[in-house]
C-alpha positions, 0 to 999 in steps of 0.5 A: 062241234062241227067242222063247217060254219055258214057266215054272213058277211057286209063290206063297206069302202070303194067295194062297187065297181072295183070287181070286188063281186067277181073277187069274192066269186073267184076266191070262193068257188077255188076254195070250194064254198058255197053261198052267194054275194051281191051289191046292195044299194047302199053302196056295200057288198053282202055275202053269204060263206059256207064250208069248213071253218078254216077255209071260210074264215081265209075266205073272210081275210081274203075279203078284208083285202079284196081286188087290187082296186078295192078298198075295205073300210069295215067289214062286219060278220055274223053266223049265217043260217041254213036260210042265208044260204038258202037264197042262192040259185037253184043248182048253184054251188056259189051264186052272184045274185043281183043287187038288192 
């Protein structure tokens, strides 16, 4: 088994507008990963996790919590794929895509 996983998270609550983006972009890029995270329309925050197990499932936690002015209602994930990851920009190591 490898040490790396790739996963795709949806956030629900008081997630747009309250900084959540720059939160999990921050939190992402001190802890190495790779992927992307962006608005969608119905008012959640999609994103996309890859790197070792441990540090992405700390990622996971850490977005359960969010910024200081964030709330998180619910919080479902499953495994991401190669082309989840894929929908970052080019040259990117971690992405804030725009709302879909």
């Amino acid at each position: 088994m490898s040490d790396h996983i790739i996963r795709h998270i949806i956030v629900r609550g008081r997630v747009q507008g309250v900084g959540y983006r720059a939160f999990v972009e921050d939190e992402a890029r001190q802890r190495g990963l790779r992927g992307w995270v962006r608005n969608r329309r119905d008012g959640s925050v999609e994103a996309v996790f890859a790197g070792l197990h441990k540090v992405v499932e700390d990622m996971i936690e850490a977005c359960r919590r969010g910024p200081f002015s964030a709330r998180v209602n619910e919080l479902a994930q499953r495994e991401g794929t190669e082309a989840d990851l894929s929908t970052r920009a080019a040259g990117d190591s971690f992405s804030v895509l725009p709302t879909v």
